[in-house]
DRENPA-3360 file (N, C-alpha, C; in nm, 2 decimals, always signed):
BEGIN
1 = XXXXXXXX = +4.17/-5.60/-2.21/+4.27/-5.50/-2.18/+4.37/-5.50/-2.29 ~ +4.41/-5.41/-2.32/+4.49/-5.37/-2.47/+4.60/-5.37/-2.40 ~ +4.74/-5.42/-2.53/+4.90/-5.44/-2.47/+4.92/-5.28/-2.42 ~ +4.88/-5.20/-2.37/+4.94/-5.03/-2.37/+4.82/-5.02/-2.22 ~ +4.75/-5.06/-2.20/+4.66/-5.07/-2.10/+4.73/-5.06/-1.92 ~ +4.74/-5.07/-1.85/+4.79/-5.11/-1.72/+4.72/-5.05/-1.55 ~ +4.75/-5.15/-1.51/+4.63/-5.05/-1.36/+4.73/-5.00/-1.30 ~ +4.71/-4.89/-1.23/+4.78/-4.86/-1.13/+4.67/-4.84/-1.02;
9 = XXXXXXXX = +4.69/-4.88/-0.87/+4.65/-4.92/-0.78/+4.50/-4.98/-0.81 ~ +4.41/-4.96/-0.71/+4.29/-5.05/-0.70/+4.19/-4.94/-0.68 ~ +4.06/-4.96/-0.78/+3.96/-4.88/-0.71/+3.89/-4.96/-0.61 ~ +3.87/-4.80/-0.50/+3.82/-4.86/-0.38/+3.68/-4.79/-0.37 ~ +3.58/-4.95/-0.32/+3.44/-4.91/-0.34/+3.38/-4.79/-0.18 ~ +3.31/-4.72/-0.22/+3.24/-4.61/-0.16/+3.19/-4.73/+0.00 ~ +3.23/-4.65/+0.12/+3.18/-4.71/+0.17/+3.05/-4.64/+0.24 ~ +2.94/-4.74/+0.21/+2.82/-4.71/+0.22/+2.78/-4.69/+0.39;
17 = XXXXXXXX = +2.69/-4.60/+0.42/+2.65/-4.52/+0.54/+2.74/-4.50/+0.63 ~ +2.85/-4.45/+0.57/+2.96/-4.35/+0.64/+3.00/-4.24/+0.60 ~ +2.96/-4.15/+0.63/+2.96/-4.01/+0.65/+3.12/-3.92/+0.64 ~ +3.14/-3.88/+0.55/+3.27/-3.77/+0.59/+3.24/-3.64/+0.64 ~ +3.33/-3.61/+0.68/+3.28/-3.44/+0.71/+3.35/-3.31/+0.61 ~ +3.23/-3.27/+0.57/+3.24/-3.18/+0.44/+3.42/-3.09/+0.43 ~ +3.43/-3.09/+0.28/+3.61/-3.01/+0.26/+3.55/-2.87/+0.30 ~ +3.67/-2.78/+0.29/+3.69/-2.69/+0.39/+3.65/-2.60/+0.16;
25 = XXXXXXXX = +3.66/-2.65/+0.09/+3.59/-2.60/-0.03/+3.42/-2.64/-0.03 ~ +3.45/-2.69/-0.01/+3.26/-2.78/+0.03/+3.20/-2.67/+0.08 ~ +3.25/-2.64/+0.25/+3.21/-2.52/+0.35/+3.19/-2.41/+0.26 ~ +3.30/-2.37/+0.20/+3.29/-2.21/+0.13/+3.18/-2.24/+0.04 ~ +3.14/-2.35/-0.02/+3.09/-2.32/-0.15/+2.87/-2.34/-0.07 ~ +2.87/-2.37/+0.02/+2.77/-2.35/+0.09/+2.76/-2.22/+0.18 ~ +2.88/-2.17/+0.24/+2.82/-2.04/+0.27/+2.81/-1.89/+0.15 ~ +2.90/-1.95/+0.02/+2.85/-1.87/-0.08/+2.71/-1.88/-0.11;
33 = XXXXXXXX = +2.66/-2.02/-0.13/+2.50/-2.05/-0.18/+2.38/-1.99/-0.09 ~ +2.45/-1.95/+0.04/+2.34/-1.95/+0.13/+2.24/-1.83/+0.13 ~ +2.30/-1.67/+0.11/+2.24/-1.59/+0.04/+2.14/-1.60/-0.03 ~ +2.19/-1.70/-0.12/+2.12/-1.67/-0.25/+2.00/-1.71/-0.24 ~ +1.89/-1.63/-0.31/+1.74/-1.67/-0.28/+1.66/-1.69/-0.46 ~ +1.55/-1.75/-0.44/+1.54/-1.76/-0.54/+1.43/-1.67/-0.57 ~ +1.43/-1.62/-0.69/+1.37/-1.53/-0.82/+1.21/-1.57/-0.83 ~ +1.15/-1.68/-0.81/+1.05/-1.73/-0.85/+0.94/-1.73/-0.72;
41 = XXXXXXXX = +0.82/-1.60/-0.74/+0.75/-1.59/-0.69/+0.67/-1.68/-0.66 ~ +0.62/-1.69/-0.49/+0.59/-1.80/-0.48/+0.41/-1.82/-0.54 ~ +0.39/-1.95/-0.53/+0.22/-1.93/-0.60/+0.21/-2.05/-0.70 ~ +0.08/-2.03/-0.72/+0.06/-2.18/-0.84/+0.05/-2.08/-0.95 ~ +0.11/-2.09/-1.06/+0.09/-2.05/-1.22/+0.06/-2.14/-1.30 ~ -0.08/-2.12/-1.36/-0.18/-2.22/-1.48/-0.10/-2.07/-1.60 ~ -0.06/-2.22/-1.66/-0.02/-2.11/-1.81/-0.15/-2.18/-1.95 ~ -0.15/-2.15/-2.04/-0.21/-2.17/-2.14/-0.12/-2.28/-2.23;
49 = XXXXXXXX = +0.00/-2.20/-2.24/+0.10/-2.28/-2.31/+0.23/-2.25/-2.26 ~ +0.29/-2.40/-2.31/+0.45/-2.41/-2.24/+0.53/-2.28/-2.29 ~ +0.51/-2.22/-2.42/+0.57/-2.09/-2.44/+0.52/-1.97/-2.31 ~ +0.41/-1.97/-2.29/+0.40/-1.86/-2.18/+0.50/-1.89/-2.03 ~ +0.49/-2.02/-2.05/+0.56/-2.10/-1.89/+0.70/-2.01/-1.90 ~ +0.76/-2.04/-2.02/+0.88/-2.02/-2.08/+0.91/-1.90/-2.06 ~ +0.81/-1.77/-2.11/+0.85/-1.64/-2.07/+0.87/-1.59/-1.92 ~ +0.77/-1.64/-1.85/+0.78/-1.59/-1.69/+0.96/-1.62/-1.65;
57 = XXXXXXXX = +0.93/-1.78/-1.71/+1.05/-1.88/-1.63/+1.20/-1.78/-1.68 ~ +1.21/-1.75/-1.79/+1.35/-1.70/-1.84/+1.35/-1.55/-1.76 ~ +1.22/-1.45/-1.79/+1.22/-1.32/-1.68/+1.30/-1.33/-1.61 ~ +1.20/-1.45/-1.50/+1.26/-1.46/-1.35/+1.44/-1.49/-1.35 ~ +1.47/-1.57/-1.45/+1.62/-1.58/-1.44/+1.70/-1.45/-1.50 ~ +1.66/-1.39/-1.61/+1.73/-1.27/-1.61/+1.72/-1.15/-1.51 ~ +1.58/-1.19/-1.41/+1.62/-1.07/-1.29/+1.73/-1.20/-1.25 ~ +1.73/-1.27/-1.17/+1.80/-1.28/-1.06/+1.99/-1.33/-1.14;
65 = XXXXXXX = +1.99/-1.34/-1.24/+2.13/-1.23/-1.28/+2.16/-1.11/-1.31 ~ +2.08/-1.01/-1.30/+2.06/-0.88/-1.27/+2.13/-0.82/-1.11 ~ +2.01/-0.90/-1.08/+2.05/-0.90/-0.92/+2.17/-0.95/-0.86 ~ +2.26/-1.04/-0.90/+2.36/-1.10/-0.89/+2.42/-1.00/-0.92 ~ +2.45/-0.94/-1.00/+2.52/-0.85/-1.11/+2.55/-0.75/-0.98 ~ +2.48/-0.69/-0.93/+2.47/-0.57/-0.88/+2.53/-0.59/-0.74 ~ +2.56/-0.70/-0.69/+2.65/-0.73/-0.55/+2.77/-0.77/-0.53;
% end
């Protein structure tokens, strides 16, 4: 510890398998997510190459900020 260094109070360790109940920002930020669906048709895709993967994969994200866009 360096002369300019100093603690103020104690870290206190996580106590393990005890449960809080979620912030009232926590709540909002899950019934904002809840909507939301994802872009990516379901299905197995065999690509040839990781660039083809790439093009579907980016599509699908520019629709679904598209679609965001528009609500």
């Amino acid at each position: 510890m360096s002369e300019f260094s100093r603690v103020i109070g104690y870290r206190q360790q996580p106590q393990l398998g005890i449960l809080r109940t979620p912030t009232a920002a926590e709540r909002d930020w899950v019934a904002r997510m809840a909507p939301a669906e994802t872009r990516v048709p379901k299905g197995i895709f065999r690509y040839v190459s990781l660039q083809e993967a790439t093009i579907d994969w980016e599509r699908w994200q520019a629709d679904a900020i598209r679609a965001g866009a528009k609500r």
